[in-house]
C-alpha positions in Angstrom: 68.3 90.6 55.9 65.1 90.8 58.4 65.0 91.2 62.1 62.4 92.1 63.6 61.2 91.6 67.1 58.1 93.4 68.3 59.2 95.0 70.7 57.7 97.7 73.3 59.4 100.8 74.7 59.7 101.4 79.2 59.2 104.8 80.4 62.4 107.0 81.2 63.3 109.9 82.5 66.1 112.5 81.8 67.8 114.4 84.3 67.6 118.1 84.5 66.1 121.3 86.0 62.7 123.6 85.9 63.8 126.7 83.9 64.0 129.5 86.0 64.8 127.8 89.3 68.0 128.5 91.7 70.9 126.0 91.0 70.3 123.8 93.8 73.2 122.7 96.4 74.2 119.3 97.4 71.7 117.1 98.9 72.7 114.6 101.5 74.8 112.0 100.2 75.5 112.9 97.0 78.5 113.5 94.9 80.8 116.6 96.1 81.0 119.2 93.3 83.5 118.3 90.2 82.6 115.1 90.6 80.4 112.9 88.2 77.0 112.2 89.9 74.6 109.1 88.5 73.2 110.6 85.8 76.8 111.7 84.3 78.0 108.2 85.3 74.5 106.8 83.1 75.6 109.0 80.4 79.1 108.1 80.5 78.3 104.5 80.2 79.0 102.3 77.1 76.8 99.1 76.1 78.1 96.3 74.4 75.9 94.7 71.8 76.5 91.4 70.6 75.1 90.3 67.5 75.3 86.6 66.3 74.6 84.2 63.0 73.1 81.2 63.7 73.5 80.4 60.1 75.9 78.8 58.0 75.7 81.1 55.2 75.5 84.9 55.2 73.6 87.7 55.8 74.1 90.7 53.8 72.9 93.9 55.6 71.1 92.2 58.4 69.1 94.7 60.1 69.4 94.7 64.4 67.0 96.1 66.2 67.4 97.1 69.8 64.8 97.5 72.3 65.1 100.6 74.2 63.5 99.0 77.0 66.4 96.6 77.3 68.7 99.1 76.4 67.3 100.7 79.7 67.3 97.6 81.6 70.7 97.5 81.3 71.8 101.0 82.1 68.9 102.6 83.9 68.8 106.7 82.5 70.9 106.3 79.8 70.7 108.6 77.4 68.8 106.7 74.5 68.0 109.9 72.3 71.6 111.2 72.0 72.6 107.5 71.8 75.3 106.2 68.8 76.3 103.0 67.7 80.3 102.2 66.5 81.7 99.6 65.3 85.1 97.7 66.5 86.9 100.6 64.9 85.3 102.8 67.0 83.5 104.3 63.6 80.2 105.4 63.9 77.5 102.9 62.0 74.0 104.8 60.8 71.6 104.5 63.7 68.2 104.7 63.6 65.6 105.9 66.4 62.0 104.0 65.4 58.8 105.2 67.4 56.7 102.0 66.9 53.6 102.8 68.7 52.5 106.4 67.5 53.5 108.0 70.8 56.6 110.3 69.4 59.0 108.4 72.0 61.5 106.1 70.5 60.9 102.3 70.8 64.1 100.7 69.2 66.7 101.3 67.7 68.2 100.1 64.5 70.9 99.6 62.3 72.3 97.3 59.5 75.3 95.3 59.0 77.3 92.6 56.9 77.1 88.8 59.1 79.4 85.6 57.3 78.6 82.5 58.2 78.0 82.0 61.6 80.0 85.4 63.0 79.8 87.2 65.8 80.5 90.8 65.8 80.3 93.7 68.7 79.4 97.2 68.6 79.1 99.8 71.8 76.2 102.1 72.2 77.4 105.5 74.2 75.8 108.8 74.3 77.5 111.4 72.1 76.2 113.7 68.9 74.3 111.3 66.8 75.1 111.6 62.9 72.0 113.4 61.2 71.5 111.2 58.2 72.1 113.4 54.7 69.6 113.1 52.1 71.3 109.9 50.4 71.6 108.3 53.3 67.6 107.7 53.4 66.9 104.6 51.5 63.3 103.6 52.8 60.7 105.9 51.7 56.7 106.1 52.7 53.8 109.0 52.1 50.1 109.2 51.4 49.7 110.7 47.9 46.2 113.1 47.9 47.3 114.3 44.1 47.0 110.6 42.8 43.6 110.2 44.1 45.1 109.1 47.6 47.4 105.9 47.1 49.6 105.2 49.7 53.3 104.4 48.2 56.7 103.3 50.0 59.7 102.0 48.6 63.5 101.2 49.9 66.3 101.3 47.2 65.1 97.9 45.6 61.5 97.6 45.8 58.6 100.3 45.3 54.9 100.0 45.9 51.3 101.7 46.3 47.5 100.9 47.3 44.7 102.7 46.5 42.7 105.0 49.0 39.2 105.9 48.9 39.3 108.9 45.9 40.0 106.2 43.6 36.9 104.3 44.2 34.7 107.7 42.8 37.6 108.6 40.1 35.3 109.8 36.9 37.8 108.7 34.1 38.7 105.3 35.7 37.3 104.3 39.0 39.0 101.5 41.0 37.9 99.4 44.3 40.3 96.6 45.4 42.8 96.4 47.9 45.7 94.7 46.2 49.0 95.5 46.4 50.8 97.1 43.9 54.4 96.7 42.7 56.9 99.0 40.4 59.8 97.9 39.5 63.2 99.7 39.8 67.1 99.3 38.5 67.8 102.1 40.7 68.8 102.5 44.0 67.6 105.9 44.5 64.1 107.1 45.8 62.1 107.7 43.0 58.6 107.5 44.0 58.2 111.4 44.4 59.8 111.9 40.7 57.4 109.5 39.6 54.5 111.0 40.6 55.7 115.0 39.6 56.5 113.5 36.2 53.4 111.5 36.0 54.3 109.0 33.5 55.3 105.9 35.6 54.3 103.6 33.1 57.4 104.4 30.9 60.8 103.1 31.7 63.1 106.3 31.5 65.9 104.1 32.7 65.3 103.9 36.2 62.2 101.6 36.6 57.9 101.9 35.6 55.1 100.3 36.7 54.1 97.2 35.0 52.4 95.7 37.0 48.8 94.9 36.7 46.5 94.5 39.6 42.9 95.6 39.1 40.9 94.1 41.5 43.2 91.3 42.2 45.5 91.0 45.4 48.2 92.2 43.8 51.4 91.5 45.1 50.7 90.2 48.7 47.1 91.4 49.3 44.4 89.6 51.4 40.6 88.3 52.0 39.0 86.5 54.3 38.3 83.0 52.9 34.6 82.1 53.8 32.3 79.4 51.6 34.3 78.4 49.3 35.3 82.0 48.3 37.5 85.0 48.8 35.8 88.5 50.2 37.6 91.5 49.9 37.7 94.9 51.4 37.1 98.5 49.6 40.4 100.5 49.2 42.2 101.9 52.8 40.2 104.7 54.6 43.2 106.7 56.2 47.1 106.2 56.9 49.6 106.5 59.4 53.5 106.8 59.3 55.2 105.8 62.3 58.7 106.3 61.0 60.1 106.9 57.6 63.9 106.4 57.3 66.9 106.3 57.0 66.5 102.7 57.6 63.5 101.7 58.5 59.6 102.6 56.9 56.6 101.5 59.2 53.4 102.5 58.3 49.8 101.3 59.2 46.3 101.6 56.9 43.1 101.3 57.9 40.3 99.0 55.7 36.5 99.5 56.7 34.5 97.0 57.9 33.4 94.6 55.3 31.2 91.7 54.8 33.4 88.5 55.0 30.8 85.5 55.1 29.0 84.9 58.3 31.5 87.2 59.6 31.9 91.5 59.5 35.2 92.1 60.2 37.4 95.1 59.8 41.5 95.3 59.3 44.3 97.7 60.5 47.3 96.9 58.5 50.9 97.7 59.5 54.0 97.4 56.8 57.7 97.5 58.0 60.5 98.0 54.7 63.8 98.3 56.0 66.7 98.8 53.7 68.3 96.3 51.4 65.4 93.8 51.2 63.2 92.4 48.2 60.5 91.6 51.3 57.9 94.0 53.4 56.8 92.4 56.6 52.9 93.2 56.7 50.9 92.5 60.1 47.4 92.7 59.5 45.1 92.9 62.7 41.2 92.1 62.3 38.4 93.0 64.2 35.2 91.5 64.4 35.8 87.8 64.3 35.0 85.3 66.9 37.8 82.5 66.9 40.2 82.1 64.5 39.5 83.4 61.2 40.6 81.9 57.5 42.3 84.4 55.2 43.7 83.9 51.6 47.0 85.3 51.2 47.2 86.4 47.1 49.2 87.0 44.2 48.3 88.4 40.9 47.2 85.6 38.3 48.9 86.9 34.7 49.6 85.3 31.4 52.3 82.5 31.2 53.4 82.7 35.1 54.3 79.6 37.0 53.4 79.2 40.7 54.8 77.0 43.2 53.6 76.5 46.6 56.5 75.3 49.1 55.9 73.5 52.2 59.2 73.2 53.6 59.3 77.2 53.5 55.9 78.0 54.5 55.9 80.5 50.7 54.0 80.8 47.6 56.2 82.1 44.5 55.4 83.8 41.3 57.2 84.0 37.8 55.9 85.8 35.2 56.7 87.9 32.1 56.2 91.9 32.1 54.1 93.1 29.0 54.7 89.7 27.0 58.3 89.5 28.3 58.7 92.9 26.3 59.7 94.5 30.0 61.7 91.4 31.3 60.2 88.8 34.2 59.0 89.5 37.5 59.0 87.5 40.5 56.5 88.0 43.1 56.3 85.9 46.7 54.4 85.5 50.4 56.5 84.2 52.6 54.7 82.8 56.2 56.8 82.2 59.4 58.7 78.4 59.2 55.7 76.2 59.8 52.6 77.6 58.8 50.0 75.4 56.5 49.4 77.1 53.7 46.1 75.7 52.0 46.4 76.1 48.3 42.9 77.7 46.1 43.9 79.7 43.2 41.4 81.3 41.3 40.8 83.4 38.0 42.1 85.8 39.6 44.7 84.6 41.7 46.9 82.5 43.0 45.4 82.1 46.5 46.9 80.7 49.9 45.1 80.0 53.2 45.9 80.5 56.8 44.2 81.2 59.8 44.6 84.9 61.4 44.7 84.3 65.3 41.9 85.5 67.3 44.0 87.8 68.8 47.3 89.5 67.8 48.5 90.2 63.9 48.4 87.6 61.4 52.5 88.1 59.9 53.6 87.3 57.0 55.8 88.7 54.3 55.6 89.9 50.3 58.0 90.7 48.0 59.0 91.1 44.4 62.2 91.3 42.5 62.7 92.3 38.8 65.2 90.5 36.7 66.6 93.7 34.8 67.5 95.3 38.3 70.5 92.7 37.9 70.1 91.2 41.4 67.9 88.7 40.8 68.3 87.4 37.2 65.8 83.9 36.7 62.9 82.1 38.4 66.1 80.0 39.7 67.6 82.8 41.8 64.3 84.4 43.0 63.6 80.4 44.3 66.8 80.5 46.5 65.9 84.4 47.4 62.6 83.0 48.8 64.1 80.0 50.3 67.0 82.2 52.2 64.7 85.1 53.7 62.2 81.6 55.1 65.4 80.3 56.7 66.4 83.9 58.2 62.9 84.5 59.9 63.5 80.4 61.1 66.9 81.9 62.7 67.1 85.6 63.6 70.2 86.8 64.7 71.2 86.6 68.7 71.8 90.1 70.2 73.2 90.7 73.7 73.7 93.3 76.0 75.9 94.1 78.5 77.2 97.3 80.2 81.0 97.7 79.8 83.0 97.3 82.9 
């Protein structure tokens, strides 16, 4: 359901003219009038993408993400913000321009599809009138929310979350310092986090979902702190927000924590999220500054009443199942899931249930965090959110193969 390379973007240029300046004539050597010169011929080009399962069992809308520098690599000028994806049928499949870096130039380009068992399918990219998505075609969803003393809260059309920002730390009726992560759960697969917050009364399933979820100053559903003596030390709430893109397909957004005292250590953290549609999971990357070496951090999950944990090796994850409000609100399963490989040290606390890894010196520590609630009637017992968990580790261990190629 996941793929996503990191991925940065090579310059381009588009062909064109100063406004105001005489239509030039031919310069030496170039095509004769009437007749398609490079740029038309780059423009006129098609791409042939490639995607491949590895796997012996199915992926349902697998996300593929282009780079645009390949996409340039392999037709030098193309046209990539007037480019369309179609499928075999030569029907045009949503399409998604994604500015990773903050720049306001495109970076990749992504869409989603339906892979069986080990099956290859081919799309063309071509430059023509891209399809501007209509309002229910958006099913990720991200924004900073000043009215609710500034939480930060995204969802896709299964999963919805928030974190707290700094208002919430000097609220008067209920004040609030922690950086966990905070889940709602949802039977819909609409956006609903704006209605939510007009209606202000997200803790009462109206149908469509609540928030149930308790996290205080636990880490919530996927939250962090670095691990140092024998004990976890956590960050205040984020200090500011950025969204990079927001939809159709793809959310990726990046918060900012303050320096904090972490041990021996001060170290600070820039987080980045990526939701794409159709998945239980959010991949976080969390960047830290301030370390020498490589530092120890505890990956965490809410501690609550009558839930069972279980710690799996052979997947590199940590999963949750637990009751909502006494099981009043049906069961929730929560889960971190680390790339194939990664020791996961196990020290739960009163708080939570607690995994640590080491963040790299440089570069993000990746993981991912998830949750799935069983009245949303995909996944229905601690059984099913199990092989959920298990499936998404053996994705990340096999992303799909892509290809390029210009068509003859």
């Amino acid at each position: 359901m996941i793929s996503i390379p990191v991925l940065k973007v090579a310059a381009f240029v588009l062909a064109g003219s100063l406004p105001g300046a005489a239509a030039p004539g031919p310069a030496p050597g170039s095509a004769p009038q009437g007749t398609a010169g490079p740029a038309a011929a780059e423009n006129a080009a098609v791409i042939s993408i490639t995607v491949a399962n590895p796997l012996a069992t199915a992926r349902a809308r697998e996300t593929v993400s282009l780079s645009l520098a390949g996409v340039l690599k392999t037709v030098p000028g193309f046209d990539v913000k007037r480019s369309m994806v179609v499928d075999a049928a030569g029907k045009e499949i949503l399409s998604q321009l994604v500015d990773m870096d903050g720049d306001e130039a495109p970076d990749e380009l992504v869409f989603q599809t339906d892979l069986g068992a080990k099956e290859t399918k081919t799309f063309k990219l071509k430059v023509g009138q891209r399809h501007a998505p209509a309002r229910d075609e958006y099913k990720v969803y991200g924004r900073f929310v000043r009215e609710r003393h500034d939480d930060f809260a995204w969802e896709n059309d299964l999963v919805a979350h928030r974190v707290y920002g700094p208002a919430l730390e000097t609220y008067a009726n209920e004040p609030l310092t922690s950086s966990g992560v905070d889940t709602w759960v949802k039977r819909v697969s609409k956006l609903v986090v704006n209605d939510w917050y007009m209606t202000d009364n997200y803790h009462h399933d109206a149908g469509e979902g609540a928030d149930f979820y308790s996290v205080g100053k636990s880490r919530g559903c996927g939250g962090l702190g670095v691990w140092a003596g024998g004990k976890l030390h956590v960050s205040k709430n984020f200090t500011s927000s950025r969204v990079l893109a927001n939809g159709p397909i793809r959310l990726v957004f990046e918060l900012a924590y303050a320096p904090w005292e972490a041990g021996p250590t001060r170290v600070a953290e820039s987080k980045r999220v990526i939701l794409d549609a159709g998945t239980q999971f959010n991949r976080i990357e969390s960047t830290f500054t301030g370390q020498k070496g490589t530092l120890a951090v505890g990956l965490g999950i809410a501690k609550h009443p009558d839930s069972t944990v279980k710690v799996d090796a052979r997947s590199s994850s940590m999963r949750v199942w637990e009751p909502l409000e006494g099981g009043k609100s049906g069961n929730l399963g929560t889960a971190i899931v680390a790339p194939m490989g990664t020791k996961l040290e196990e020290h739960h606390g009163d708080l939570d249930y607690l995994v640590v890894t080491g963040a790299p010196a440089s570069g993000p520590l990746v993981y991912y965090a998830g949750s799935a609630w069983d009245r949303a009637g995909r996944i229905r017992d601690a059984a099913s959110w199990a092989a959920e968990v298990q499936g998404l580790a053996r994705r990340l261990a096999a992303p799909v193969n892509i290809s390029l190629a210009m068509e003859k």
